[in-house]
C-alpha positions as YAML, in Angstrom:
chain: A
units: angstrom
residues:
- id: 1
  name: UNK
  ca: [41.18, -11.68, -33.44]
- id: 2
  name: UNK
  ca: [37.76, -13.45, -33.52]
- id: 3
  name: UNK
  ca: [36.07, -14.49, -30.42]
- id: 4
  name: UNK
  ca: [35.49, -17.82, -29.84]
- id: 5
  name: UNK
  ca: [31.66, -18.98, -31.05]
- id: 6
  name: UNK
  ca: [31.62, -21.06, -27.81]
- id: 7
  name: UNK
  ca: [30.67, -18.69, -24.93]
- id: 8
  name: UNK
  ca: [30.40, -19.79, -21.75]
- id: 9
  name: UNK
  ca: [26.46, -19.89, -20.29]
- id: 10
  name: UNK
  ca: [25.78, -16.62, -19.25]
- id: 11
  name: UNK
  ca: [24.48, -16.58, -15.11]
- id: 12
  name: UNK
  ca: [21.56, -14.39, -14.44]
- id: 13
  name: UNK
  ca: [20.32, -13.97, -10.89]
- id: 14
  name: UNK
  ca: [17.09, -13.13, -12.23]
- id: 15
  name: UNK
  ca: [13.83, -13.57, -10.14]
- id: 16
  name: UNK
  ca: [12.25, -16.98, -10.59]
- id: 17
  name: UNK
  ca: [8.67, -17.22, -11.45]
- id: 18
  name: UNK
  ca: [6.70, -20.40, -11.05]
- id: 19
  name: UNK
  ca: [6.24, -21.68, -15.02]
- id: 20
  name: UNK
  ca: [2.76, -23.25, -14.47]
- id: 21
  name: UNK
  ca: [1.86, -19.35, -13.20]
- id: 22
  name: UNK
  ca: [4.33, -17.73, -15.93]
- id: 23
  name: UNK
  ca: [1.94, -19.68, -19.23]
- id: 24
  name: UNK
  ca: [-1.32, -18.61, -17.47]
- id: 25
  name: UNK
  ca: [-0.30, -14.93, -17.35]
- id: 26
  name: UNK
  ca: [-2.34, -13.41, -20.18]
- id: 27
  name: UNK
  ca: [-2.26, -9.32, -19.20]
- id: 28
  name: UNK
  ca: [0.51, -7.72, -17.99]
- id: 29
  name: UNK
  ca: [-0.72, -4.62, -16.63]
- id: 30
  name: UNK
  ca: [2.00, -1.76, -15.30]
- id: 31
  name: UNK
  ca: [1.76, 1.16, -13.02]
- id: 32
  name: UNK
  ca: [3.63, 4.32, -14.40]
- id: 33
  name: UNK
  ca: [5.56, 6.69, -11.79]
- id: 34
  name: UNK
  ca: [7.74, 4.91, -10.13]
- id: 35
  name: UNK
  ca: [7.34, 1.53, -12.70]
- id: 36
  name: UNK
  ca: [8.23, 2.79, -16.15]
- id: 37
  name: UNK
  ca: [9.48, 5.70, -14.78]
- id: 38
  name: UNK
  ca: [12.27, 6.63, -11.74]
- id: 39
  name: UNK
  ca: [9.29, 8.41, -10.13]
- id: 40
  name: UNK
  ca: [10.57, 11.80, -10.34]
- id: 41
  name: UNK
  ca: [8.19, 14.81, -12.23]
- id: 42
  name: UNK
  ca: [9.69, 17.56, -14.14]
- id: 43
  name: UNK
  ca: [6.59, 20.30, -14.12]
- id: 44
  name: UNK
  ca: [6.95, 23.80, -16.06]
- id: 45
  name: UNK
  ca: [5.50, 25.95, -18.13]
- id: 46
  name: UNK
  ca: [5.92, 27.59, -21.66]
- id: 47
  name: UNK
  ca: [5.03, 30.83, -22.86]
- id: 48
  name: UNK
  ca: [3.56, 30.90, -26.53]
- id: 49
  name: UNK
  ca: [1.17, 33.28, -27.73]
- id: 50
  name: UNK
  ca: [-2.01, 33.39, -26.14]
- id: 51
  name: UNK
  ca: [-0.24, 32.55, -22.32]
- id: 52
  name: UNK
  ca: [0.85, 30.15, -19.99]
- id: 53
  name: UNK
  ca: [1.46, 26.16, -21.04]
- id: 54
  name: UNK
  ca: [1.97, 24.00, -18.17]
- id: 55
  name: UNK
  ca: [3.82, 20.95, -19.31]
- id: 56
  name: UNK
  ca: [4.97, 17.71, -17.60]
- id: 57
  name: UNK
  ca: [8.06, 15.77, -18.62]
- id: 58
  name: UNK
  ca: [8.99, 12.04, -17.50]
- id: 59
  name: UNK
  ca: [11.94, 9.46, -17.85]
- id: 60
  name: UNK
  ca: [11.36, 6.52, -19.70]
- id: 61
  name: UNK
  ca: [13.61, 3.54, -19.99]
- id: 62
  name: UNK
  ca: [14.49, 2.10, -23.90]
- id: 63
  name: UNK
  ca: [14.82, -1.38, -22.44]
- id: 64
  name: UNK
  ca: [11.72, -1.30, -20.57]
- id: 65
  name: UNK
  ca: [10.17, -0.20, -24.01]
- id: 66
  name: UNK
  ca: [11.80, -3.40, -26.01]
- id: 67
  name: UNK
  ca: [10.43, -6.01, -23.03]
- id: 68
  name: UNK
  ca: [6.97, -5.07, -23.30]
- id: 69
  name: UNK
  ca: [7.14, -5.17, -26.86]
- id: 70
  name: UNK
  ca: [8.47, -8.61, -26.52]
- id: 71
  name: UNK
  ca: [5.08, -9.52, -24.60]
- id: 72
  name: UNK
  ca: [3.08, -8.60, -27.10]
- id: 73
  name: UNK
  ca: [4.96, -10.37, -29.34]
- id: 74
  name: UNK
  ca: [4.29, -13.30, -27.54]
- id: 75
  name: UNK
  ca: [0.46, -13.01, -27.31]
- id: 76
  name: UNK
  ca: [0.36, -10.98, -24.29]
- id: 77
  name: UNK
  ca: [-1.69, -8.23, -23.52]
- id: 78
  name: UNK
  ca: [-0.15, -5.45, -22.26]
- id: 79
  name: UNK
  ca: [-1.82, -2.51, -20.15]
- id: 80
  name: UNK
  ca: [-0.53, 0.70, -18.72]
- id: 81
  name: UNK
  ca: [-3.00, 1.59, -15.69]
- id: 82
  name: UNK
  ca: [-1.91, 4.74, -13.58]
- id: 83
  name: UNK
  ca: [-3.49, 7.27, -11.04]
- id: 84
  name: UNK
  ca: [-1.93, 9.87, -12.96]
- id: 85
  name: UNK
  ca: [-3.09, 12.15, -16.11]
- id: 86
  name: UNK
  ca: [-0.46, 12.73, -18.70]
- id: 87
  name: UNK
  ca: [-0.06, 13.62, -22.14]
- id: 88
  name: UNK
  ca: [3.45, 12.21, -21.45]
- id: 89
  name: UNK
  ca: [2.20, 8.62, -20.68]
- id: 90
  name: UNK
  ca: [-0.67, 8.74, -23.63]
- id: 91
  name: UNK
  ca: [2.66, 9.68, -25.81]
- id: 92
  name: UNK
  ca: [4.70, 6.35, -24.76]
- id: 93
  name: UNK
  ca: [1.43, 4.24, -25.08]
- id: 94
  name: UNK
  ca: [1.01, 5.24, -28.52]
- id: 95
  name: UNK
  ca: [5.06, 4.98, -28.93]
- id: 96
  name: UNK
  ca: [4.89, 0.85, -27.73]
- id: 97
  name: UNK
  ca: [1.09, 0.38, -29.23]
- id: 98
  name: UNK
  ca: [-0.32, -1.21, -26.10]
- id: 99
  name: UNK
  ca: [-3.11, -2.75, -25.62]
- id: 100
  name: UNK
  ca: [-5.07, -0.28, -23.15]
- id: 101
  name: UNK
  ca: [-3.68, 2.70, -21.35]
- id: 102
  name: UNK
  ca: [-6.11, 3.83, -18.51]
- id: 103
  name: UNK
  ca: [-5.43, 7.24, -16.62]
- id: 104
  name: UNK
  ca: [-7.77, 7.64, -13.34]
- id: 105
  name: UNK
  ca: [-6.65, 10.74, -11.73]
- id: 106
  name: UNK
  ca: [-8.55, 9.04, -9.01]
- id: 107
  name: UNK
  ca: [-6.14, 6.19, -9.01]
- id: 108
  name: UNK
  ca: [-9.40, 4.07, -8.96]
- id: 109
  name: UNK
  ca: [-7.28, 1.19, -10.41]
- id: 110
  name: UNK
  ca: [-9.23, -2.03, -9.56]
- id: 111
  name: UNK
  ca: [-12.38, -1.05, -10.87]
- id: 112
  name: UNK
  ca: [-10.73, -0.60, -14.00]
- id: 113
  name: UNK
  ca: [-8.94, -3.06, -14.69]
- id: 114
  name: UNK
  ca: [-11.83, -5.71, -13.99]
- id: 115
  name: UNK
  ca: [-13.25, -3.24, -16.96]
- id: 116
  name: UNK
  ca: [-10.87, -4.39, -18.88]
- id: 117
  name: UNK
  ca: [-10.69, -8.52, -17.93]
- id: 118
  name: UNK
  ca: [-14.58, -8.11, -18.87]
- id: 119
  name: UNK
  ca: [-13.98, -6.78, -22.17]
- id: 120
  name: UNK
  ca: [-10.82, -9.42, -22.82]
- id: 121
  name: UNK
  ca: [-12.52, -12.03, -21.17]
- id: 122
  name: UNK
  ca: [-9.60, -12.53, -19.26]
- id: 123
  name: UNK
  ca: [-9.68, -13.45, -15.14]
- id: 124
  name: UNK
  ca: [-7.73, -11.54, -12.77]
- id: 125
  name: UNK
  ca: [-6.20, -14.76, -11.54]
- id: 126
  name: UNK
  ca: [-4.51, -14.80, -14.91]
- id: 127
  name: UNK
  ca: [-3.60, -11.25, -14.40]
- id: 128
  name: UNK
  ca: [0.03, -9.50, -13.70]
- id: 129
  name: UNK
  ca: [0.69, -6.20, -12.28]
- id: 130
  name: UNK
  ca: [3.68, -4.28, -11.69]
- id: 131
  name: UNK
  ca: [3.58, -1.87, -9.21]
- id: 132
  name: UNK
  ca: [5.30, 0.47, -6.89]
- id: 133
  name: UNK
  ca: [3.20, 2.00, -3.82]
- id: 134
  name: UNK
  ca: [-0.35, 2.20, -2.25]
- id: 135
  name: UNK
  ca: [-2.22, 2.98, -5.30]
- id: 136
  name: UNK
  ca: [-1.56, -0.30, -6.52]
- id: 137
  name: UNK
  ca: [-1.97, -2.24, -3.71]
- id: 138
  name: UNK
  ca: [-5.98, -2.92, -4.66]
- id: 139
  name: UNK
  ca: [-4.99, -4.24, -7.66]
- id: 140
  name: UNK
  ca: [-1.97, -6.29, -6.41]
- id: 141
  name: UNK
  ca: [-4.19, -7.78, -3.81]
- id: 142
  name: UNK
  ca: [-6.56, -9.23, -6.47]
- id: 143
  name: UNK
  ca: [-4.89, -10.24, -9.61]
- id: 144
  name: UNK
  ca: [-2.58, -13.72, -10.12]
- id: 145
  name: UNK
  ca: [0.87, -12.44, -9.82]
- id: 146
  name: UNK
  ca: [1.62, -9.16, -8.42]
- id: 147
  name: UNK
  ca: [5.36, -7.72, -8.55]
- id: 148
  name: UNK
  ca: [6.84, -5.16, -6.75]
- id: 149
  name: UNK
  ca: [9.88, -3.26, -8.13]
- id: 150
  name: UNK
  ca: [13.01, -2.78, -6.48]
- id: 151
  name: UNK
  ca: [11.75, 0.88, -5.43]
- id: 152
  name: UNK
  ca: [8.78, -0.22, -3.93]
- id: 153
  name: UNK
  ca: [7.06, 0.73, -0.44]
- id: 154
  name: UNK
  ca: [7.04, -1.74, 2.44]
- id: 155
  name: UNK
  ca: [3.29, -1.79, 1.93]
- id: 156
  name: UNK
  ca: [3.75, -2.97, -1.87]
- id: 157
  name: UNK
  ca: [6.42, -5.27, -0.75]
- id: 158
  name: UNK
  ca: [4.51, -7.00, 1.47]
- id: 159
  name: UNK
  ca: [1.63, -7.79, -1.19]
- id: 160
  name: UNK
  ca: [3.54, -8.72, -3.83]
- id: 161
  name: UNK
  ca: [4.31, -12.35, -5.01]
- id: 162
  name: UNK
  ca: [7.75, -11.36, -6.56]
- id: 163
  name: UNK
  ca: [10.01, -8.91, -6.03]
- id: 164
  name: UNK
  ca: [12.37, -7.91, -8.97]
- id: 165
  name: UNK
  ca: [15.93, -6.33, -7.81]
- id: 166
  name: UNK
  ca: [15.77, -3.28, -10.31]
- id: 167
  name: UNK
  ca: [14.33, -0.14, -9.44]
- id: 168
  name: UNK
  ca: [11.51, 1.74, -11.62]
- id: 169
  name: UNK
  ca: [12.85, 3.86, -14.69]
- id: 170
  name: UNK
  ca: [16.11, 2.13, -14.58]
- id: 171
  name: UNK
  ca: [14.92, -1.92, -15.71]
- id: 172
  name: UNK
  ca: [12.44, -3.30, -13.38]
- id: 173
  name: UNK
  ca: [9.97, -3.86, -16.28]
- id: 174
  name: UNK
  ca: [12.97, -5.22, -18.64]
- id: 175
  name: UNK
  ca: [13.94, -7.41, -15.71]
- id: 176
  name: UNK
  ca: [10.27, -8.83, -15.50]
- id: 177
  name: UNK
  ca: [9.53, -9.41, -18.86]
- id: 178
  name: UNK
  ca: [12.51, -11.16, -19.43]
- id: 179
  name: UNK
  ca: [11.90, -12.90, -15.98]
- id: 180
  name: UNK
  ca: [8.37, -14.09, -17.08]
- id: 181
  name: UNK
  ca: [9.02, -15.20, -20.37]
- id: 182
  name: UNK
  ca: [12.03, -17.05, -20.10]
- id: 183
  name: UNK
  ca: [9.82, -19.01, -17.13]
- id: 184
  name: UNK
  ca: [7.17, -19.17, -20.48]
- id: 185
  name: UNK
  ca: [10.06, -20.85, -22.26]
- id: 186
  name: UNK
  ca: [9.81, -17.89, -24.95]
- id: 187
  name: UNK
  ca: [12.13, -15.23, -24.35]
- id: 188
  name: UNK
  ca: [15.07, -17.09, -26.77]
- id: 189
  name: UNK
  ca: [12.82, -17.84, -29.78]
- id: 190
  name: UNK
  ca: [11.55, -14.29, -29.42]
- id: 191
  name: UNK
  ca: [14.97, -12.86, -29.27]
- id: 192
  name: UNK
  ca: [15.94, -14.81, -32.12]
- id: 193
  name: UNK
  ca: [12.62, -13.85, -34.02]
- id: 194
  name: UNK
  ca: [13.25, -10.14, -33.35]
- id: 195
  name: UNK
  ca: [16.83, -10.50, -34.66]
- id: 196
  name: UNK
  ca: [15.67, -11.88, -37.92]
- id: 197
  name: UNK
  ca: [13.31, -9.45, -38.26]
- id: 198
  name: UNK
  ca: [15.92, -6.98, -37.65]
- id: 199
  name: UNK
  ca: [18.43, -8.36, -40.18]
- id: 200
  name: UNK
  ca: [15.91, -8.17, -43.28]
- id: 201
  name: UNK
  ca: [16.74, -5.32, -45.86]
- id: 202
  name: UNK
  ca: [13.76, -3.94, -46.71]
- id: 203
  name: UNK
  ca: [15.07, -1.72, -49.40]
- id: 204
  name: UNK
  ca: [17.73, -4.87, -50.91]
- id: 205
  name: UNK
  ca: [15.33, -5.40, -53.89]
- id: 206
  name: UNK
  ca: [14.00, -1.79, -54.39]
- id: 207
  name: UNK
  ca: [17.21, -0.29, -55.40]
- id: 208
  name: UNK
  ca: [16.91, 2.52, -53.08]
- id: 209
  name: UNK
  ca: [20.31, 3.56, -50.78]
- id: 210
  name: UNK
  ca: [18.90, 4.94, -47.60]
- id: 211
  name: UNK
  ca: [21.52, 7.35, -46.14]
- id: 212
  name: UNK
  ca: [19.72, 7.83, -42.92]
- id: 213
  name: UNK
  ca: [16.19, 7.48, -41.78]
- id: 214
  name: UNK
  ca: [14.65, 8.27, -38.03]
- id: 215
  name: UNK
  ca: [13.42, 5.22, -36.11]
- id: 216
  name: UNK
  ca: [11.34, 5.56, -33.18]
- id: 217
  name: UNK
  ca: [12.77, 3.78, -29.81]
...
């Protein structure tokens, strides 16, 4: 039996950010443990020839992936900006082609991302950052909308500007990207476009039957 084509609206208690501050948002700039991740660090080591390879593993969210995709879709630049080294974060950067990924073991985070408005030519007032704990709080403190995930410290709660319900690793950044652009008045034309672009056969006039292929999520 086929489902009616007139669903009822769907209800989302989603947080609600101000649309005159959603359309000047030009960076979106994330923290990483505890943000895109749950937080938690699996450390080891390997032993190939030649000795010891310490290693660092981390939990990323699909979802998350897709929303910040969806931002740059819409013209937004998007920045990773953590206090931690790893190849593991360099890996997803590359994975969801953002815009800048800065690693500051010294979690000097403020300093660079005004490094980064200079170069974009972008003001921090038109500036968001997602963040979890007291490395971000410099930056929260400074830039035009600061958001704290559902995860985050009292500290970080208490300087952010909204506060999403999800917790890091498991859809915070999903929940705010959805969250700011359906304030933009974007998110549905974007779904729509990435549907479309999703429903194209690239191999329909090439005459080429692809029985599987990897794709990258």
């Amino acid at each position: 039996m086929m489902a009616s084509p007139e669903l009822p609206p769907l209800v989302v208690h989603a947080p609600r950010i101000e649309p005159a501050l959603a359309k000047r948002i030009q960076v979106v700039a994330f923290d990483v443990d505890g943000v895109l991740t749950d937080g938690g660090l699996y450390l080891g080591s390997a032993m190939p020839e030649g000795g010891a390879v310490s290693f660092e593993l981390k939990r990323y969210d699909v979802q998350d992936g897709l929303g910040m995709a969806m931002l740059r879709e819409c013209g937004i630049k998007v920045a990773i900006l953590t206090g931690r080294v790893s190849e593991s974060v360099a890996t997803r950067a590359r994975e969801l082609r953002v815009d800048a990924c800065i690693q500051d073991r010294h979690a000097r985070k403020l300093p660079a991302l005004r490094r980064l408005c200079d170069a974009w030519n972008v003001a921090l007032d038109d500036v968001a950052f997602v963040g979890d704990d007291l490395p971000d709080l410099a930056v929260m403190r400074a830039v035009g909308l600061a958001v704290a995930v559902g995860n985050a410290t009292t500290e970080t709660r208490r300087a952010a500007h909204l506060h999403l319900h999800a917790r890091g690793g498991h859809g915070a950044v999903r929940e705010f990207t959805e969250a700011l652009l359906q304030a933009r008045g974007e998110w549905a034309d974007a779904v729509e476009r990435y549907v479309q672009s999703r429903s194209e056969d690239p191999d329909a006039e090439s005459g080429v039957s692809v029985i599987s292929s990897e794709v990258p999520q």
